[in-house]
Every structure is written in C-alpha cells, then in structure tokens.
N, C-alpha and C positions, 0 to 999 in steps of 0.2 A: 387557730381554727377560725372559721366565719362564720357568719350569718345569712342562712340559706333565704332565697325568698318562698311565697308564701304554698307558691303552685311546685315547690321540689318536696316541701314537709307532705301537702297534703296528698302527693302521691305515693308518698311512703305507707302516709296512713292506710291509705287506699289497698293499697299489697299485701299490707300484713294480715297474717290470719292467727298470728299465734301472739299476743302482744305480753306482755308483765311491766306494768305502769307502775312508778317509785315516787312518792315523796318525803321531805324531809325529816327526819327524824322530833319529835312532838307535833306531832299534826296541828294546822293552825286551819281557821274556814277556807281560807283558799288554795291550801295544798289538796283536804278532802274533796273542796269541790272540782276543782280541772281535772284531779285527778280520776275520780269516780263519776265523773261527768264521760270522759273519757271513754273509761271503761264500760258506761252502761251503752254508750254511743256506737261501741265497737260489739258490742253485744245484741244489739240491738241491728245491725248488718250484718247477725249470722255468724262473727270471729270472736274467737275463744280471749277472754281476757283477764285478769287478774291483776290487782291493785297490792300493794308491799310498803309495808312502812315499819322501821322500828321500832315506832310504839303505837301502841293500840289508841284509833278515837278518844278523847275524853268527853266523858257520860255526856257532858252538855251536847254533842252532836246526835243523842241518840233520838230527837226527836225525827231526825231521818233516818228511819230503818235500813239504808243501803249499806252506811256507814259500822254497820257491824258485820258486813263481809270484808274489811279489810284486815289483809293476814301479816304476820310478822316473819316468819319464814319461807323463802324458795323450797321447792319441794324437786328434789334431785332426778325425780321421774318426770317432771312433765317439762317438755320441751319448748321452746320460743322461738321467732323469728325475729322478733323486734322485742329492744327493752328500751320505754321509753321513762325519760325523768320529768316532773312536772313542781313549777315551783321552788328548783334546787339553783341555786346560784353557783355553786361548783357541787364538785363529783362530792365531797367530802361528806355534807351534809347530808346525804343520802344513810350516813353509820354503816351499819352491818354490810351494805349493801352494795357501796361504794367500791368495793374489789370489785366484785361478779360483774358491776357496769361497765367497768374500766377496760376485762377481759375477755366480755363478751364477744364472741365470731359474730355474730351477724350484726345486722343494722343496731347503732343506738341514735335517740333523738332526744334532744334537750328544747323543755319548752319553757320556758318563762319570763317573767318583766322586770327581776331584777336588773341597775343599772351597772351594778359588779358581777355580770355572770361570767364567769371562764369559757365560755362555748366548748365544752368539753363533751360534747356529743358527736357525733359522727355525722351529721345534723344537726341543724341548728337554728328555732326559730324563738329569739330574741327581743321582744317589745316590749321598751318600756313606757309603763304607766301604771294605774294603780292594782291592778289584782293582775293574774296568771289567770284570774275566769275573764277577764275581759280579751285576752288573747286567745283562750279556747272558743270564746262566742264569734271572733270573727274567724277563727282556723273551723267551726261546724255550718256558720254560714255559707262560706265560698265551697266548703266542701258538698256542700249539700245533707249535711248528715240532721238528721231527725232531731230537733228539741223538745224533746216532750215535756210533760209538767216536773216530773220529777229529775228530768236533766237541768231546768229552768231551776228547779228549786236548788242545785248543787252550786249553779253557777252562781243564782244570786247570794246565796250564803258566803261564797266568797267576795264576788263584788261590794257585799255592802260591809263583811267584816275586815277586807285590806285596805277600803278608801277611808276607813275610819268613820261608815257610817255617811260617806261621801262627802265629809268636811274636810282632806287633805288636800293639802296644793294643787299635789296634781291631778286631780278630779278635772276631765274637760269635759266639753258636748259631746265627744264619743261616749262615756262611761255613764253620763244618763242615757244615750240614745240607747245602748246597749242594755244598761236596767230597764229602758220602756221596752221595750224586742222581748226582754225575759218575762217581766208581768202579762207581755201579751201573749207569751207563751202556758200563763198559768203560775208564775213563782207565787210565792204565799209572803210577801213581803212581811206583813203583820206576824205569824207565824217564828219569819227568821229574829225579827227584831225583837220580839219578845223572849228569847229562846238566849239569842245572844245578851244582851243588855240588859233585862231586867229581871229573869227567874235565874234563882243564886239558891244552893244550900244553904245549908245554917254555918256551916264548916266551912264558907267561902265568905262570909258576913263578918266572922269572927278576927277571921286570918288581916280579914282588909281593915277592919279596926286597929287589930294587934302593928300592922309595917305601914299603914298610914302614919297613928300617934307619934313615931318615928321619923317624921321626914327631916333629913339634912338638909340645909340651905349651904351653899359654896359662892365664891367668883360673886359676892357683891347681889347674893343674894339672886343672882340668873342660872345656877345651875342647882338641881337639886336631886339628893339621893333617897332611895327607901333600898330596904335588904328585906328579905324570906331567907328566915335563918331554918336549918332542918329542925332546929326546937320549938320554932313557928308552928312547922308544919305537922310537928309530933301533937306538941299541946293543944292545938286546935282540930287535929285528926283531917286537916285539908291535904288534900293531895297537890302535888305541885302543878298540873294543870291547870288548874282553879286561878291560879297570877295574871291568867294572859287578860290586859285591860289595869292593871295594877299601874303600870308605867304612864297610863295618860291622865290618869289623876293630877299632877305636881304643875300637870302643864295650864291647867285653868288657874295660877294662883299669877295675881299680876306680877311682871317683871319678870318672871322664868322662862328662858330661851330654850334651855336642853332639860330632858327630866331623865336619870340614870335609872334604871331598876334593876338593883343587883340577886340574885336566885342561887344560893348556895348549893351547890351540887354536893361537894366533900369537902373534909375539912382542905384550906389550903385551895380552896377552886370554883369560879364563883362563872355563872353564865351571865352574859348584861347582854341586857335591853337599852337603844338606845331612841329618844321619841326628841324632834328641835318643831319649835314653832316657824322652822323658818333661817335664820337668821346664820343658825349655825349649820356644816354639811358635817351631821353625825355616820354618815358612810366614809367619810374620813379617817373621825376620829376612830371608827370600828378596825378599816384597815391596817391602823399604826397595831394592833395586833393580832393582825390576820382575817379578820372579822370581813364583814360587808352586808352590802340588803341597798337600801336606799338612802337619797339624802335626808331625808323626814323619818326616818325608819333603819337603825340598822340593829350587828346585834354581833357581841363574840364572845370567847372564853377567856376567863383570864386567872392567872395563880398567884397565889398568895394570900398574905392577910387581909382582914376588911380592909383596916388601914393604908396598905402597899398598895392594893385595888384603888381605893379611891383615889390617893393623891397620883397613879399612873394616871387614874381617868383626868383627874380635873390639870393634868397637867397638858393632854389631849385635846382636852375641851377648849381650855384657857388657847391655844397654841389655833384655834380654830376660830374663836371668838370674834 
C-alpha cells in the first residue's frame, strides 16, 4: 500500500460523517491527543465521532476532562462510515480492535509519523517526525478545521510529550513553528508540563526508586537495563502506567548510548522500551523481533526469562552498535 497525499486524506475527512477513531493499545500523550483532537474536530463540524482504545487513559491525563470519553468497546448498534487509526504503526497495535479495522467495508485511514508504519490503511497519510499531533496540526490547517483551545491543548500534550519535551533529534523548525500555532491558539504549555513531568503519586515515587536502584550496565558500560517486575508493581500498589518516562532516565548517565526498559507483562513475557542517544537505530534492533516506532524510540514484545530477554537484546544492540 502507499502513501496518499495530503488533499486525498483530507477529503476523506471531509465526507465522513460517521467516523470511530483507534489508537494504540496503552495510550501515550500523543495517541490521546491526534486522536481526541480528531474527534473533538469532527464534532465540532456537526459528524458523529467516537474515540476506541484498549485501555482506558491513565489518570495522569485526566487533567483534560475529554480524555474520559474515551471508550474500550465498539458498540455493535451504532454504525460508521469511516474507521480511522491514529498513531498506530501497524494494524496490530490497535489489540482488540485490529480485526474489525482490517474488516471493515467502508473507508479506513491510517494517520501517523512512525518511520516503520505498514500503511495498512485504505489510506494513508504517513509523516515522519516527532509526534502524530504534528501531522494532525498540519492535516487541520490545510483543512481548514477549527483549533480551538482545547484541540490546541490535545495536540500540544502530544507534541511536547513525543519530542521528548522537544529535546529529540528530530525536533525541526516545523515542530516549534507548529508548538507556536498551538500556543497561539491557546495551549496551556505550563499546565501540560507540569501534569506531564513533575506531579507523580506517591505509588510512582516509590516504584522509580525501587527499578532505578537496579540499573544494569552492559556493552562496556553503553547499554543499560532497568525491569518493572509485577512484584514491583504489587508492592508499591503502582499501576503499570505510571513507567512511561522510566526508560529516559539511564540515558543522562555518561557514556550510555541505548537505555532498555523492560515491563513485565507475565511470567515468561516482558514488553521493551527501547530510548538511543543517537548513535544507535533502536528501530532496528525492535524489528529483529517484530517490534518498531523510531530510530530514537522504538519498542516490542518479547518471551522468556529476564535473562534470555536481555542477552537476545544486548545481542541486537551489540549487532547495532
């Protein structure tokens, strides 16, 4: 499949009147916000819309009240003409939802800026850079679609939580020009940043104590591991949401090129995070098992023991190096 350009996506948009918007299973700032940005955008021109994801928001987003209309289940009555994905590099990552996309009769559209996406949409509008809100800001501009304060505030939540806070590589002049568009629309920068980065539970304080004291050094000291074991997460009462940001810790210690963060799902099965300063393309090593995202970012599943885990990884990493 391809990549449509800008004026075939945004007449899609344009048509639809009955939409059901998807992203990836554990919501991260920038799937909620292209996506719910979306949604309030399509709502806001009068079309019935509705947002779907496998797991519900984590509390940390609820300082935007939109983010608790997002639902977990299709509802077998109400009909669609368009099912669009937003933020999903392939169908998969979608979970539960992933069938019904696949099988869908009518139009599907696939939006995002991963550089390993499958275009497995029916359409397909594919840019890479650093957030999925920076390609919804330019697909609501050309469209003409309304940014209001609280669409500015979804999008910047993503923009500034997928650029890393705008310290990754590939941050260019579009992704500021595009944060100053937002601010001038009203985002609450101070608001997002505060919400993201510096107000924590106690039960997320405890947890990043507990898989910090922890950190593996590998590879001469340039790769480094932390684990969230489920006993972690029992004894601490943290929910595993609470991790995301766990992985970029390891990368300020000097001479660390790749940082691993491994998130124990079950026994025998562990989800990685994968964060490089650079040097290394951790979208690589993700693919050697099925994985993907970016080269500064990627992320995939993998089985076995801690042990079998890491030395697959550092065999990946090493092979990358």
């Amino acid at each position: 499949m391809t990549n449509n350009n800008l004026d075939e996506i945004i007449g899609q948009l344009k048509k639809a009147n009955r939409a059901a918007i998807f992203c990836h299973a554990r919501p991260d700032g920038d799937a909620l916000g292209s996506g719910l940005a979306l949604c309030l955008a399509f709502r806001n021109a009068g079309k019935f819309a509705t947002m779907y994801c496998e797991d519900l928001p984590p509390e940390k987003f609820s300082f935007l009240p939109v983010t608790g209309q997002v639902k977990r289940g299709l509802s077998p009555k109400t009909e669609y003409d368009t099912f669009i994905s937003v933020d999903c590099a392939d169908v998969a990552r979608m979970g539960i939802f992933a069938e019904a996309y696949l099988k869908f009769s009518g139009t599907t559209v696939n939006i995002d800026h991963h550089i390993s996406n499958t275009y497995f949409g029916k359409l397909n509008y594919v840019s890479v850079c650093p957030a999925s809100c920076e390609v919804m800001t330019e697909i609501f501009t050309a469209a003409g679609f309304e940014i209001t304060k609280e669409i500015a505030d979804l999008l910047m939540l993503g923009l500034i939580t997928d650029s890393g806070n705008f310290t990754h590589n590939d941050v260019s002049e579009h992704t500021f020009l595009t944060a100053a568009k937002l601010r001038a629309k009203g985002a609450d920068v101070n608001a997002i940043n505060y919400n993201m980065y510096a107000r924590q539970q106690k039960a997320r304080a405890l947890l990043y104590g507990r898989v910090m004291n922890n950190i593996r050094f590998e590879l001469d000291d340039k790769v480094t591991f932390i684990v969230t074991t489920l006993n972690d997460l029992k004894q601490t009462g943290a929910d595993k949401s609470v991790t995301e940001g766990f992985v970029d810790f390891p990368l300020t210690v000097d001479g660390v090129e790749v940082s691993v963060s491994l998130m124990e799902v079950k026994k025998r099965q562990y989800k990685v995070s994968l964060r490089s300063k650079g040097k290394v393309n951790v979208n690589a090593v993700a693919a050697a098992f099925g994985g993907g995202g970016h080269i500064l970012a990627s992320g995939c599943m993998i089985f076995g023991s801690y042990e079998e885990v890491v030395d697959k990884l550092k065999y990946a990493v090493y092979q990358n190096l």
